[in-house]
Kinemage of the C-alpha trace (Angstrom):
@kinemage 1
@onewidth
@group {chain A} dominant
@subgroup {mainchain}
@vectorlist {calphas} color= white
{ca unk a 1} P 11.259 -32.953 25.785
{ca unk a 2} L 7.870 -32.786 27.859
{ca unk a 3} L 4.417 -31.238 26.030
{ca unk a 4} L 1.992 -28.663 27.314
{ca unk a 5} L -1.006 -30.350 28.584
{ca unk a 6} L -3.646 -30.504 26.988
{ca unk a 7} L -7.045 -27.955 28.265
{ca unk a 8} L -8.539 -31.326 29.362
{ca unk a 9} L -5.605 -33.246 30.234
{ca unk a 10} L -4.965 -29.594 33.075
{ca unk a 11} L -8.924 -30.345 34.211
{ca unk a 12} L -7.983 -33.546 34.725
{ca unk a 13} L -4.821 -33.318 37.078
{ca unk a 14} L -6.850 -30.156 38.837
{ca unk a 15} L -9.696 -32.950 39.530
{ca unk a 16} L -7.019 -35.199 40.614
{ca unk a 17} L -5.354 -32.859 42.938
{ca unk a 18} L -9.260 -32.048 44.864
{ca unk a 19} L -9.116 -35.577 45.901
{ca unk a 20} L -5.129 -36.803 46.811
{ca unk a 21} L -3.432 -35.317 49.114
{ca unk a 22} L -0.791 -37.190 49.014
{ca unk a 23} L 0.004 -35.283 44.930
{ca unk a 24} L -1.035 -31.874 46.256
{ca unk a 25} L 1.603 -32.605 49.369
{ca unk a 26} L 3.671 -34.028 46.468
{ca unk a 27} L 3.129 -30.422 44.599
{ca unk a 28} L 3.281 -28.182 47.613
{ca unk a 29} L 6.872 -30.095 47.726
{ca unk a 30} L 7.869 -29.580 43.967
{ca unk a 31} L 7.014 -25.642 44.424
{ca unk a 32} L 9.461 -25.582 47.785
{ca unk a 33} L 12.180 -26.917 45.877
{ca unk a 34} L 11.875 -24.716 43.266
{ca unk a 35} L 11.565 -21.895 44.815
{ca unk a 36} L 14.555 -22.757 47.030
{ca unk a 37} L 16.288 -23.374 43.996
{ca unk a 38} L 15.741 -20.034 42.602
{ca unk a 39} L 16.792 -18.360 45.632
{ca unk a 40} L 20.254 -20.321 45.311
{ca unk a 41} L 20.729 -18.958 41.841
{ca unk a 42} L 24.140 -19.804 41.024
{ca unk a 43} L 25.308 -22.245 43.497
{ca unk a 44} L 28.426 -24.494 42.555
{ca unk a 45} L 27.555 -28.140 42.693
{ca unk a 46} L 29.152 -29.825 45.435
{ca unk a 47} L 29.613 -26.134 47.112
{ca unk a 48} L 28.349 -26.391 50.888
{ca unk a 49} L 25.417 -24.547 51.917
{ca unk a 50} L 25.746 -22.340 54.496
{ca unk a 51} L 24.226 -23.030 57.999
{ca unk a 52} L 21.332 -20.704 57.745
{ca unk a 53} L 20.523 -21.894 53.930
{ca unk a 54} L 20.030 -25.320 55.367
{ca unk a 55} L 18.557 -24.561 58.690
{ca unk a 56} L 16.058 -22.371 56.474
{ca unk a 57} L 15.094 -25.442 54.416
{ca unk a 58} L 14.860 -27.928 56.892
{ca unk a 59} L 12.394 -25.766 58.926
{ca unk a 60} L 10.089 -25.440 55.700
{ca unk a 61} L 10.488 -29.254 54.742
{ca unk a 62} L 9.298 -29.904 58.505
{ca unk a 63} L 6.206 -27.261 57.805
{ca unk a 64} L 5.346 -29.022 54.509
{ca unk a 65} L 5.053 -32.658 56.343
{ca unk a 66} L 3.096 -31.635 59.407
């Protein structure tokens, strides 16, 4: 089970994010998936996704990397 951060251990990953970009690519990532995942709601594992579900995400994973 993860912890809350700590006030100081938050300061310290917002000071870490000013300076990578490679973690806030990392993050802008993370919130992607979860947002995509939210939008699936439901969705069987091993169901296929339907043509415009992954055309959809593939266009925003492209957006994210350039």
């Amino acid at each position: 089970h993860d912890r809350n951060l700590t006030s100081i251990e938050r300061w310290a990953v917002r000071l870490h994010l000013i300076s990578c970009r490679s973690c806030r690519r990392f993050r802008q990532q993370l919130t992607l998936l979860h947002r995509a995942a939210k939008r699936l709601g439901n969705f069987a594992v091993g169901q296929k996704l339907p043509a415009t579900v992954r055309a959809r995400i593939d266009r925003r994973i492209r957006a994210v990397r350039e």
